[in-house]
N, C-alpha and C positions, 0 to 999 in steps of 0.2 A: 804297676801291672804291665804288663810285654804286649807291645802292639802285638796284633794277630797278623799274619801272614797274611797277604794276597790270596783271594782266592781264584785259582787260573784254571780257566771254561778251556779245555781241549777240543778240536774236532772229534766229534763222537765217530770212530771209525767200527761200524757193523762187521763182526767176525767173520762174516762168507766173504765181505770182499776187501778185507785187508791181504790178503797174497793172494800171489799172482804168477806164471810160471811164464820162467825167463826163454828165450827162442832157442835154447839148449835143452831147454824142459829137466834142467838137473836141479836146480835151485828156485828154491819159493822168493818170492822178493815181496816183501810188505810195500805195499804204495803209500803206507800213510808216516813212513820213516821224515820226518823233518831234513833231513839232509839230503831228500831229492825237492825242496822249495827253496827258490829263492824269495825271500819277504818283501812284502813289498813297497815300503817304503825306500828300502835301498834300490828295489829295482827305479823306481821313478828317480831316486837322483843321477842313477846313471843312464837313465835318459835324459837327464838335464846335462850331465856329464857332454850327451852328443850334441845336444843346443852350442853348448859352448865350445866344442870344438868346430862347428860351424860358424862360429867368431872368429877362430885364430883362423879358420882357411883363406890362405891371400891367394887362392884361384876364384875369390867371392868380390863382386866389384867392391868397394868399400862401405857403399852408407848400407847394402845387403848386411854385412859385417856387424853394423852398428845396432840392424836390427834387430839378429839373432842375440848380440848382448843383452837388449834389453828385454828380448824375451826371457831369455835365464833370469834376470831380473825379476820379474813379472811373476814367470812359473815360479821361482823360490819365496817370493811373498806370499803365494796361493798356498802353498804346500806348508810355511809356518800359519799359516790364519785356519786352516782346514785339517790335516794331516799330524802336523809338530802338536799342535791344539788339544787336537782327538786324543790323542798320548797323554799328554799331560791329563787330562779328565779323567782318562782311565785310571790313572796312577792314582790322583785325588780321590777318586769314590771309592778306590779298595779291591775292585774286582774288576779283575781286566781276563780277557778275552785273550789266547795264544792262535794264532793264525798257523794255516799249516807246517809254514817252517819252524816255529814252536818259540817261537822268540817273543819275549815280555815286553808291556811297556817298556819299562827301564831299560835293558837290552837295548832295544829298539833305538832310544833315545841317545844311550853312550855311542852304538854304532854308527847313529846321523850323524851325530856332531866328528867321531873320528873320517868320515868319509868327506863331511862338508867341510873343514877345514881347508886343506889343499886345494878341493878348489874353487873356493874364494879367494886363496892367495893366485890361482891360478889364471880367477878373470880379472882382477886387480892387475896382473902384469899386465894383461893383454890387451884391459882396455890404454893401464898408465905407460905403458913401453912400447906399446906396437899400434892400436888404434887411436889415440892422440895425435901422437906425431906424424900418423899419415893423413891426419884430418887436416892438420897443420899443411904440410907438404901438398895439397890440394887444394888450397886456400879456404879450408875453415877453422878457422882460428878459436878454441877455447878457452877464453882468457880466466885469469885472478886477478884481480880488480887493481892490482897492484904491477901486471904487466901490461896496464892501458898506458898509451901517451895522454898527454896532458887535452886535449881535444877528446878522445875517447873520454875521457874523465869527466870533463864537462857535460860530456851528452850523458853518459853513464847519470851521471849523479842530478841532471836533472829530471831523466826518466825515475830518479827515484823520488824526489820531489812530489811529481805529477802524479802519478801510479803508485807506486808502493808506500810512502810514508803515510797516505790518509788511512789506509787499511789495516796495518798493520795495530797490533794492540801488545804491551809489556806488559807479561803478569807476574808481580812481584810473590815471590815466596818468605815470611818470618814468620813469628810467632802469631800474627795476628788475622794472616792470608793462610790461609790452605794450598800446598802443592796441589799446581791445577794442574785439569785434565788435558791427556796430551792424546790428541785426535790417531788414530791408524793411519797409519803409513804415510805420516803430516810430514814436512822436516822443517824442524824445530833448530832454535840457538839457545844453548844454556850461556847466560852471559852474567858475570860477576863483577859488582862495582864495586865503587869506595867514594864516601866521603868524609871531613874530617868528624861532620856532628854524630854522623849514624854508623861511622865505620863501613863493614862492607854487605853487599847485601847480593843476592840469589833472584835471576829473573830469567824467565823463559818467553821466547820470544816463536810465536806460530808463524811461518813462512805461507800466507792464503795457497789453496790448490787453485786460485782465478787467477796466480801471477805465474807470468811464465818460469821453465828453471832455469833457459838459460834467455837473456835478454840481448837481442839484438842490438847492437852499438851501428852496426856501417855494414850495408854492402853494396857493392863496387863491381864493374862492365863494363872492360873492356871492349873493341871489337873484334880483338883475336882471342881473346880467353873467357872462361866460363866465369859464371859470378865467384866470386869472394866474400865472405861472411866474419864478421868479428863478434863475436860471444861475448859476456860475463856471465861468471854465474853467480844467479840472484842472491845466494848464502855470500856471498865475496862483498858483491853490494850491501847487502843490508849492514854486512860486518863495519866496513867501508864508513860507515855513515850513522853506527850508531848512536853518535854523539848528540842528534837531531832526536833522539829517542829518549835516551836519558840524559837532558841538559844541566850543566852543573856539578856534574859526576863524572869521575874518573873509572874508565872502562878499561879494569884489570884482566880481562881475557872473553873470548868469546869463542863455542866449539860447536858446531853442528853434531843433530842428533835424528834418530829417525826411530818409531816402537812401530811394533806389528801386534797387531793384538788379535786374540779369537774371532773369529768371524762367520763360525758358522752355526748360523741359525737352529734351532730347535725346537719345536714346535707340535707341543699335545694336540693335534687335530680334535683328538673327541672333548676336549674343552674347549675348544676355538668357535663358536656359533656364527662369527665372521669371519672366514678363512684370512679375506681380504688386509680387513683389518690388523688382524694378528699379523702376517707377514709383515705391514707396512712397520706396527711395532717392534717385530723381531731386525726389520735394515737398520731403525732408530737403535737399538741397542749394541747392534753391531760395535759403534765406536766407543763402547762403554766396558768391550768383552776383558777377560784380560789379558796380560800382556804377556806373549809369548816368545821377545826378540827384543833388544835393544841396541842398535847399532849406530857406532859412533866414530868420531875421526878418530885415528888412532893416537894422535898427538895431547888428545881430551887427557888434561892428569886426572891420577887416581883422587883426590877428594869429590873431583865433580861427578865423575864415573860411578865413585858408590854414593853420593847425594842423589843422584838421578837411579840407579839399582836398588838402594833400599826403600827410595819412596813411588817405585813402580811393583816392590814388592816381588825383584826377579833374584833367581839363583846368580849368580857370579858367571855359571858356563852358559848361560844365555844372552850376553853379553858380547859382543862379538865387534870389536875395532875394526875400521878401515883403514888402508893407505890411500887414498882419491877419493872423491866425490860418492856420495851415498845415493840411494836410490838408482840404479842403473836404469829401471824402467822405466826413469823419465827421458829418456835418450831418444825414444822413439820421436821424440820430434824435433831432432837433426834428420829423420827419413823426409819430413817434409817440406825440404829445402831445393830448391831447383837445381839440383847438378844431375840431371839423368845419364850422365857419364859414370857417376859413380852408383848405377843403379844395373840391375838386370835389366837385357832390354825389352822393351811392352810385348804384346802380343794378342791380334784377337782372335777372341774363342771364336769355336764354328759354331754351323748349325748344322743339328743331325738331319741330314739328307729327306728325311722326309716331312720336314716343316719347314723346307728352303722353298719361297718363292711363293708364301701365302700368299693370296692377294686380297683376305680380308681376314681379320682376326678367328671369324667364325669357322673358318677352313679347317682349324686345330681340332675341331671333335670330327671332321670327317677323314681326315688325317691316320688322327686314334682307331676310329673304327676299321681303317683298312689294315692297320698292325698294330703292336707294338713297337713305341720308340722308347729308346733307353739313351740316357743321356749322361754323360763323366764329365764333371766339374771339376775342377772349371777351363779344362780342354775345350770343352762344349757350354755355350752359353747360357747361362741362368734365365736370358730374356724369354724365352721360353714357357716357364713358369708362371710367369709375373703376365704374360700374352693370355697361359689358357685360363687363370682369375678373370682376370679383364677382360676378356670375353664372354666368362660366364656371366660378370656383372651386366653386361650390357646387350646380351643375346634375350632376344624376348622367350624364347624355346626353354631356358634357362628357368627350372623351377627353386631348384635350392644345392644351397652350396654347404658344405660341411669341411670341417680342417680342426687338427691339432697344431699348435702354437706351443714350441719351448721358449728359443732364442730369434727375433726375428730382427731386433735391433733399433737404432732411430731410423725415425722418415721411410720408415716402410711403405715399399710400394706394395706387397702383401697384403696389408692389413688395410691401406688405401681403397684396394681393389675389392675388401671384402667390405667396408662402408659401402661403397657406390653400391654395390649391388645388395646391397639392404634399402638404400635409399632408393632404388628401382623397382623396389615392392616383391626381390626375392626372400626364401627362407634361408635363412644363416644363420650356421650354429657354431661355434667358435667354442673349444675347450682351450682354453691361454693356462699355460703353467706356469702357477705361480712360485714354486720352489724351487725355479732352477736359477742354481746358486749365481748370485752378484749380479745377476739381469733379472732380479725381482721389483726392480723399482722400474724400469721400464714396460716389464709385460702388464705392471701394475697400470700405469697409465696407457698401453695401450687395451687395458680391458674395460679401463672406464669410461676413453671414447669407441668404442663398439657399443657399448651398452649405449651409450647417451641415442645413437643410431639407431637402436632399436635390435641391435643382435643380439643373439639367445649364447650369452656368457655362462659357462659351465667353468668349475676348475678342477675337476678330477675325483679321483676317489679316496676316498680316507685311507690312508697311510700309504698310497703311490704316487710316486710323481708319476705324468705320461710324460711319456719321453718317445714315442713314438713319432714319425713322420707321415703323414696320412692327410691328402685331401679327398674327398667323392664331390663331383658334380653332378645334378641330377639333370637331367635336358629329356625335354620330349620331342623322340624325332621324329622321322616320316612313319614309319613301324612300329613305335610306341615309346614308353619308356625307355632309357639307358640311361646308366650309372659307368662315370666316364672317373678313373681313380690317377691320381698321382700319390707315390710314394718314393722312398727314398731312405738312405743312408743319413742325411744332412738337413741343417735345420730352412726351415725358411727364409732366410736372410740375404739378400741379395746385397751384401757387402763379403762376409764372409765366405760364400759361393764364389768369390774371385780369389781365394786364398786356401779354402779347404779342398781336397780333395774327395769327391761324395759321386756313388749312381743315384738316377731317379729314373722313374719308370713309368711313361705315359700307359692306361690300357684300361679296356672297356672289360676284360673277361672276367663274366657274369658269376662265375663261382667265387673268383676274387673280391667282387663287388657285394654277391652276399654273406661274405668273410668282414667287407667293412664294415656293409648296415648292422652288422650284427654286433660288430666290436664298438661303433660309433653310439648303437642305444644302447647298450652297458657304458657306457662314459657319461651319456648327457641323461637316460634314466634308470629304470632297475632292469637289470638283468644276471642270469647267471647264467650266460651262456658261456659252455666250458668245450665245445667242438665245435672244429674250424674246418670246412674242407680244405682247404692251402694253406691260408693262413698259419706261422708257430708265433702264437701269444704268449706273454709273459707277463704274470707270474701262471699262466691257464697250464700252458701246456708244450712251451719252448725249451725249456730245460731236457721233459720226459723224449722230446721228439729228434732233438739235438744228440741226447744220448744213443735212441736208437737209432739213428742214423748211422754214429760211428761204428754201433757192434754191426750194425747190416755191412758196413764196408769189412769188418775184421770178416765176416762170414764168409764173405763174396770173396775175399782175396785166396788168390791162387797162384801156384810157380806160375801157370800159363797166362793168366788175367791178372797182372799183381793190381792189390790195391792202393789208394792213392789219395791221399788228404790235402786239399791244400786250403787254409784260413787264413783272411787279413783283418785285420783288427785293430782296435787301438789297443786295447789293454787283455792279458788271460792273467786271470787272478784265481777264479773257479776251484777249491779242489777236485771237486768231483767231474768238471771237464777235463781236468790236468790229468787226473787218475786212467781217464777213458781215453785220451791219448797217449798214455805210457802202454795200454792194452795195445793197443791201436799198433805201436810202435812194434811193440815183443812180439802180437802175431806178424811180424813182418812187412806192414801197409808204411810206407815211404808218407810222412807227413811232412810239408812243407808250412809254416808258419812266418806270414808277412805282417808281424807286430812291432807298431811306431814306439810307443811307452813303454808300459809295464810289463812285464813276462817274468811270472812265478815260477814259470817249469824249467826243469833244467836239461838241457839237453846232452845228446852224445854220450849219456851214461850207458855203460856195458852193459847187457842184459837187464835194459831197462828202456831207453830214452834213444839207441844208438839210431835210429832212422826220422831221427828229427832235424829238420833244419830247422835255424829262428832267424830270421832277417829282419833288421830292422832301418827303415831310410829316413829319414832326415832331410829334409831339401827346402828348395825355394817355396813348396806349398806346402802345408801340413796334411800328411795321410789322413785321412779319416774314414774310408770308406769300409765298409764292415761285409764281404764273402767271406761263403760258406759252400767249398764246393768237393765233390763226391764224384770219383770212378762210378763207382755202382756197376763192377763189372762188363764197362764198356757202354751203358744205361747212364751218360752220365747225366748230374744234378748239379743245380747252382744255385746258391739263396745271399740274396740279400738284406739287410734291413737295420734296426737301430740300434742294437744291441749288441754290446762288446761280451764276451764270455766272463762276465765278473758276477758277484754275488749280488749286488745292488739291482743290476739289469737282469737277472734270471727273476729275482725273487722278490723285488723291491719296488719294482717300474712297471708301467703300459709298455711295452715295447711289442713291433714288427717284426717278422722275420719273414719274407716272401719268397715263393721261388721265379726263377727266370726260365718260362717254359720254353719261347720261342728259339729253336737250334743257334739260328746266326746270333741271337745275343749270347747266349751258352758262352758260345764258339769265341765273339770279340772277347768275353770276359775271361774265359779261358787260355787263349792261345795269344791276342792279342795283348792284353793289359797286365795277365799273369808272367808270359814270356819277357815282356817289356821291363816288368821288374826283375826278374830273375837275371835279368840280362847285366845292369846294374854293377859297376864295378869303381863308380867314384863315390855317390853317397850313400851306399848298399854296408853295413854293417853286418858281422854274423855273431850272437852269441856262441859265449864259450862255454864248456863245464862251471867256472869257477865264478860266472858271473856279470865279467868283463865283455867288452865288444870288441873285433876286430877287423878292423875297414879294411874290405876288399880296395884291391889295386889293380890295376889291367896287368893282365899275363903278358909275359914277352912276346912280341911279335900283336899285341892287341892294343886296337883304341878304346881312349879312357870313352865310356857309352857309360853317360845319366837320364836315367828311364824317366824323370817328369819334364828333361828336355825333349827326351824322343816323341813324347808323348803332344808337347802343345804343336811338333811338328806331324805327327800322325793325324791329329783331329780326331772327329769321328768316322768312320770309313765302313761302319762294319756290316 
């Protein structure tokens, strides 16, 4: 009998609004043509594409350099455990889904692999040709165990002695052992012996994640020169030494190996009676997923290659050789070696002018109450936040504290601060999300000590993540009540606040406030409340509001008043926003788009897309801050909040969208922070038609200006 075809879910495009008329008004153009989307798995590798061209740039001190590899590292393991994964599933269950550019699993899958090929050859040069050897020429030395002097050897090999050889476990594979389980993103040695009774035999050996990858040998300081460092890397040692392993045996070859397997969780909430639970089962299976990458030294021969491919049960094109060291994303700790010569140099954040010079914690709600402060991470200091917690914990006026919880990280002074003020006899209500991917064993444990405190742990609602940023503090002050809000672009975390780019918005205004109480008891009990005076919620009513916004700009534009879009984002995936930006564009409204990652739409198309820009930056801190701002005829509007323009966040998620009512913050966000990027001509990127990126360069007669330098030198000022 004939397999049956896939059956493939198209975007249901409604007959009123598949055409559209071009600024010529001669030609109807369908918006729902596939060939004005880019897909968007390709658009994310070429935003990894710019990660790793932030490797090759040697205008980047070096171990900056060293970073951005091992992000591409990093981000490309996320994207086979998540993304490559999803694909395969589809494929497996029969019925796959075409995304607006109309492209199939399959598809999807041949065109990763012809994109990702190149470049991996590409970071493999760059780390083995050009970032080695100036790690070298720098004095950090990556050794193979086999370029140590006879003194290095010695330390070497007794650090393996002491450390690695107790840990370490051989698990043989014959007829009698089962091919064992090889842990996600472990790296492994396939080693092959001989002896004369048993002949030869098959063992895999797990490299612990407790041991470092690469092991310090020696380093050395001078008192005219910066320290010197000598490396091995641990696969070299263990190779080195596996005689100690398998005694008696003749060690016929040994090839490092590394799998990536599925990882992303999935989970029937309405069968789950303990959310909790469930999650913690869903990380445990995590390492069990299957395997959707198997990457090896490229020297590895073909019998071990398909012993290890047929008993992981992978395709052949999933299989993917290296020339160097596997795992790039363990690199990140060569960043934490003392050479701050080869680092960008520190810098401290401000403080926004109207919370300079407290002179007690409690100052911060009279502060609030005299304006709004808005504050840009991490130009502007996270301390801030972490001040107006800790105050509410410890302000007697302070009746109850409320917060959403995505990502907040370890040794949170966040969550710190909301224990104390439980232990203070305030009310605290805490929604901690437990879905949010590969920081679910943390929020996991930071919900178990809140609860043990006595905070009122919620985790959200069946079948949404919150993903919202939202705290309310309740204080009674001299006049009565007030509900005192912070929200934001960014999560709580005050590590990543020093790296991510994010606004957050101190302010007491009462319509906003009863936009939270209102969103807060729909999260922690029942409600359906479905209108927000300011507030755009999502899945409520962020979508319907987001839309009319853009036709209110198409209406309002005029030869006299043009109109004027400008978005920052991480990701537009959305069709039906991409669709209302092509509108947007054909009546004439000049749209500016400042998007880090993904971008499905395609721009510059003739009587279609021609008045779009797409900008995309790249730099020492990662964009993440999500505007949304509007002419509106000279009336203008400015919104910020959690929600990137994708389908997940419109329709999927708790998320915020707030606006920024007070003129002068408008104005910084506008004029100041907008300008600041546009201005941008060393890590400013512009898409093309065809999908490609094209790094702007300073025009002749101009200085190279990078807007997140400009930026930690501006402060806040506004």
């Amino acid at each position: 009998m004939a397999t049956p075809s896939p059956k493939i879910k198209k975007e249901a495009a409604p007959e009123a609004a598949v055409a559209s008329r071009s600024p010529n008004g001669q030609e109807n153009v369908d918006l729902y043509n596939p060939d004005y989307y880019f897909n968007r798995e390709l658009s994310w590798l070429e935003f990894n594409r710019r990660v790793l061209e932030e490797a090759q740039d040697k205008r980047h001190p070096l171990l900056e350099r060293i970073k951005f590899i091992s992000i591409f590292g990093s981000n490309l393991d996320e994207f086979f455990m998540t993304r490559v994964a999803g694909l395969k599933q589809q494929i497996n269950a029969g019925v796959v889904h075409a995304p607006p550019d109309g492209m199939t699993p399959i598809q999807q899958l041949v065109a990763i692999r012809r994109l990702l090929h190149p470049m991996l050859r590409a970071v493999r040069d760059c780390f083995k040709h050009d970032l080695w050897p100036a790690l070298k020429k720098t004095g950090i030395y990556l050794h193979n165990f086999s370029e140590l002097n006879v003194k290095q050897q010695e330390k070497a090999n007794k650090f393996f002695m002491d450390e690695v050889f107790p840990v370490l476990t051989p698990l043989a594979f014959d007829p009698g052992r089962p091919f064992p389980h090889i842990s996600n993103l472990s790296l492994n040695l396939a080693v092959r012996v001989y002896s004369p009774e048993q002949g030869e035999h098959f063992a895999r050996l797990k490299v612990p994640s407790s041991l470092p990858r690469l092991v310090l040998i020696s380093e050395s300081k001078s008192k005219v020169e910066f320290k010197r460092y000598h490396f091995v890397w641990i696969e070299q040692l263990i190779i080195a030494n596996l005689s100690h392993l398998f005694p008696g045996l003749e060690i016929l070859e040994a090839y490092p190996f590394r799998v990536t397997r599925n990882a992303d969780i999935e989970i029937q909430e309405d069968e789950a009676s303990d959310l909790l639970q469930t999650i913690e089962a869903g990380i445990r299976q995590r390492r069990f997923g299957p395997v959707v990458r198997l990457t090896i030294d490229h020297t590895m021969p073909r019998h071990i290659k398909d012993l290890l491919a047929r008993n992981l049960q992978l395709d052949p094109k999933d299989v993917f050789p290296v020339d160097g060291p596997l795992g790039l994303s363990d690199m990140m700790s060569l960043y934490n070696v003392d050479r701050y010569d080869l680092k960008d140099p520190p810098f401290v954040p401000a403080t926004p002018p109207p919370l300079r010079n407290l002179t007690v914690r409690e100052d911060i709600f009279a502060a609030i109450r005299q304006q709004d402060i808005l504050m840009h991470h991490p130009f502007d200091s996270f301390m801030p936040v972490v001040d107006f917690l800790r105050a509410a914990a410890r302000d007697p006026q302070v009746m109850a504290i409320k917060q959403t919880l995505y990502r907040v990280g370890r040794d949170s002074p966040i969550v710190q601060a909301l224990m104390e003020a439980r232990e203070n006899d305030k009310e605290v209500a805490v929604l901690v999300e437990l879905k949010a991917r590969f920081d679910e064993e943390s929020n996991i444990g930071w919900a178990r000590a809140l609860e043990r405190v006595g905070v009122h742990v919620v985790y959200g609602l069946l079948g949404l993540k919150t993903h919202s940023k939202m705290t309310m503090v309740v204080r009674k002050d001299h006049d009565g009540m007030r509900r005192y809000l912070h929200m934001g672009t960014g999560n709580y975390n005050a590590i990543t606040a020093q790296i991510y780019t994010d606004l957050g918005l101190f302010t007491c205004n009462e319509s906003l406030a009863v936009d939270a109480t209102n969103l807060f008891n729909r999260l922690t009990g029942y409600s359906n409340q479905s209108r927000y005076n300011k507030l755009l919620v999502a899945p409520v009513n962020l979508r319907q509001e987001m839309v009319a916004l853009i036709e209110r700009e198409i209406k309002r534009h005029t030869a006299k008043q043009p109109g004027r879009i400008i978005f920052k984002m991480n990701a537009l995936v959305d069709g039906e926003m991409i669709r209302e930006l092509y509108k947007a564009s054909q009546a004439g409204v000049k749209v500016d788009l400042i998007i880090r990652g993904i971008c499905c739409l395609r721009p510059n198309l003739p009587g279609l897309s021609e008045n779009i820009r797409v900008v995309s930056i790249v730099g020492r801190f990662l964009e993440h801050t999500r505007i949304f701002y509007f002419q509106n005829g000279g009336d203008e509007e400015v919104y910020i909040g959690s929600a990137d323009l994708m389908p997940r966040n419109l329709n999927g998620r708790i998320e915020t969208v707030f606006p920024i009512e007070e003129p002068r913050l408008r104005a910084f966000i506008r004029y100041k922070m907008f300008n600041t990027y546009f201005q941008d001509n060393t890590q400013a990127r512009l898409l093309q038609p065809d999908g490609t990126y094209r790094r702007l360069t300073p025009q002749k007669g101009k200085i190279p200006f990078n807007s997140q330098d400009a930026l930690i030198q501006y402060g806040n000022s506004y």
